[in-house]
Residue, then its C-alpha position, 0 to 999 in steps of 0.5 A: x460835261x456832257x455833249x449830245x450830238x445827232x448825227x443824221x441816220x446816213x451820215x457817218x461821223x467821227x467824234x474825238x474825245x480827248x483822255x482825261x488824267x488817271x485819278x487818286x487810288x481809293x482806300x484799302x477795303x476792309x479785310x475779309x473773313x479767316x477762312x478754315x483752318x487746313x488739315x494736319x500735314x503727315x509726321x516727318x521720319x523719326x530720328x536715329x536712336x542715341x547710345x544709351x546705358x542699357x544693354x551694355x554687358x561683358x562675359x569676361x571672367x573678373x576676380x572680385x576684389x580691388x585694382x584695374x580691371x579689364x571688361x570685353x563689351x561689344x559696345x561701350x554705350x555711353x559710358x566715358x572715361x571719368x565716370x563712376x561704373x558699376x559692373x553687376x554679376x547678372x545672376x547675383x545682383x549682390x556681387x559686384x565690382x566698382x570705381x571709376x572707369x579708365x578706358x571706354x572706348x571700342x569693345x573695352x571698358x576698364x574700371x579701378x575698383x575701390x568698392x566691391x562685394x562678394x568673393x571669387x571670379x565670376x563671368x556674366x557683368x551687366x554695367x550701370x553707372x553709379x553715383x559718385x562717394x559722397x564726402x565723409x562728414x564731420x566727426x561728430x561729438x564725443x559721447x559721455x561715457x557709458x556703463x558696460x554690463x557683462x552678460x557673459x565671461x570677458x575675454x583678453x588677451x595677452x601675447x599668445x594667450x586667451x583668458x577668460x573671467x566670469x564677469x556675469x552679473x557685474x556692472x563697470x564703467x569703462x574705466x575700471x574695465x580698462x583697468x581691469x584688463x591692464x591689471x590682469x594682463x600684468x598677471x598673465x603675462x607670467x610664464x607658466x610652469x611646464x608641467x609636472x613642476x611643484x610651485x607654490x606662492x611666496x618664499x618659505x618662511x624662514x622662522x625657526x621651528x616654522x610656525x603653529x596655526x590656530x586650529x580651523x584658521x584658514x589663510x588663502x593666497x592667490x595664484x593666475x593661470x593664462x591656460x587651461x590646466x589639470x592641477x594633479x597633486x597639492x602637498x604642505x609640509x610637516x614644520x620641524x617644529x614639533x608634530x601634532x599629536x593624534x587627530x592633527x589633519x590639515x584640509x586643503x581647497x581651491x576656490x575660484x575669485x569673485x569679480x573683485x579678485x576675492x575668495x569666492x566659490x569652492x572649486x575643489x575640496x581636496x580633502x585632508x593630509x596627516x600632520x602627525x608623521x615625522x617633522x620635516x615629512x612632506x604630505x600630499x594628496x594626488x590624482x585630482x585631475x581637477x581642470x583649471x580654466x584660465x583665470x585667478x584662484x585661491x589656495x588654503x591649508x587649515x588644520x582641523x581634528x582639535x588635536x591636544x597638540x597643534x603640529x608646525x607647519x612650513x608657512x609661506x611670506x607672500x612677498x607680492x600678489x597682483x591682485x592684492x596690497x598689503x593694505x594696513x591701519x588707518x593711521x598718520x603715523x606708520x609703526x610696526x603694525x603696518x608691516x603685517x600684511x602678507x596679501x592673502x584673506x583670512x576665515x576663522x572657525x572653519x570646521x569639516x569639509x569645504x561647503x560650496x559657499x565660501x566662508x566669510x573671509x577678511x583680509x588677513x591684516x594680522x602678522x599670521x603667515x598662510x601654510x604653504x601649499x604646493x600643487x604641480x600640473x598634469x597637463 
């Protein structure tokens, strides 16, 4: 309501107006506009370096090899006790020492060492922590069996001695070398006989008279060396039989075993011994010198010269050899004939000097007993 009052130009007057109540607030306005973002505040102060593995190293002088040993640092880093360590020789990053770490603490580190490479002691280790050893895997599956192939000799041993056989060229399965070495470890286990004793394979023939042997027969028995020898001299003996009339010679040789312990290539060709001096004389041929390797050999007298009259001889029963069977006939039933062989190999026809190929021999399944040839060694 609105009221109107004059008041005359001279006349002072006093109005009264009563206050009325205060009323409603009035709605919240709108927000306003987002002013500009401020500007980025400077950085804060970097934080203190944490201990590290780096730059960690000792001068203490270590022997490579395993069990505690004992580094001077001058701060451990941050290896702890648990933890696998490797210590690194610093100019030769191939020597090392390895385990698990006992003692880090203060200016000492102590490592078991169960891994490390290289020799001698050594100063100047930067460490570095190393992976833990991975668990051993499964075993895996057997492998057929292979064919070895010899390319060069194959060497065993038996006791304290070292032989070696030609096997060039020769293909084995594993099981027929196994056996193979079983077998010649069997024959070289045989002592030797010092030097300068004769021996000779097999106990005299004990036939009345000795025995004759056809003209260019040739019989070889084996005989094994474990060591190299210089076999000397080799001799036979006049049987008391009868000797041989003019012309009667009995050759002598030497040779080597194939990779099947049979008669192979000649070794020595030692010439010949006169069969027409007094019976019961023996005859020999010296100054050989001829080196043996460690390995099995063949010896064989044959008489040659067609004298009219063949000499008798001492012959030899070679009652066992290691590297043959007295092996026989076929047969279901045994009869005398299966008692025949003497283990040696037998040629027929062999006539002259030795030639280097060997002759075709055979086993010598007949009743004929070798002539017994002797050797002695010189060293």
């Amino acid at each position: 309501m609105i009221v109107k009052v004059v008041v005359p130009d001279d006349i002072y007057a006093r109005v009264y107006f009563a206050r009325g109540e205060q009323g409603p607030t009035g709605a919240t306005g709108a927000t306003g506009v987002q002013g500009p973002t401020g500007p980025t505040g400077a950085n804060g102060t970097n934080g203190t370096n944490g201990v590290g593995y780096t730059g960690v190293t000792s001068a203490t002088n270590i022997a490579i090899g395993a069990g505690l040993k004992t580094f001077t640092v001058a701060n451990v880093g941050a290896f702890i006790p648990g933890m696998r360590i490797r210590a690194v020789h610093n100019s030769t990053p191939a020597t090392f020492v390895e385990g698990p770490c006992n003692v880090a603490t203060g200016t000492t580190i102590i490592i078991t060492v169960d891994k490390f490479n290289g020799s001698g002691s050594h100063d100047g280790w930067v460490f570095a922590s190393a992976g833990e050893v991975g668990a051993t895997g499964a075993t895996g599956a057997t492998g057929p069996t292979g064919v070895v192939t010899a390319t060069a000799p194959i060497t065993y041993n038996s006791g304290t001695q070292t032989v070696a056989i030609d096997q060039t060229g020769l293909t084995l399965a594993q099981s027929q070398i196994t056996g193979l070495v079983s077998a010649l470890d069997s024959k070289t286990a045989r002592p030797m006989p010092p030097t300068g004793n004769w021996i000779g394979n097999g106990s005299r023939n004990a036939n009345a008279g000795d025995q004759t042997n056809t003209n260019g027969n040739l019989i070889v028995s084996a005989f094994s060396i474990g060591s190299t020898r210089t076999l000397d001299a080799v001799a036979v003996l006049i049987g008391t039989g009868g000797t041989g009339s003019a012309g009667a010679v009995g050759r002598i040789g030497i040779w080597s075993a194939d990779s099947m312990f049979a008669p192979s290539t000649l070794i020595r060709d030692c010439g010949t011994v006169s069969l027409t001096g007094t019976a019961g004389t023996p005859v020999q041929i010296s100054g050989l010198a001829q080196s043996l390797s460690p390995g099995v050999y063949w010896i064989g007298c044959v008489l040659q010269g067609a004298p009219a009259t063949v000499p008798f001889t001492v012959t030899s029963i070679v009652n066992f050899n290691p590297i043959n069977y007295s092996f026989q006939n076929n047969v279901a039933t045994a009869t005398s004939a299966e008692f025949n062989g003497n283990n040696t190999y037998r040629a027929s026809a062999v006539t002259g000097t030795f030639a280097s190929t060997p002759p075709t021999f055979t086993y010598n399944s007949a009743n004929v007993s070798p002539i017994k040839v002797i050797w002695r060694f010189s060293a």
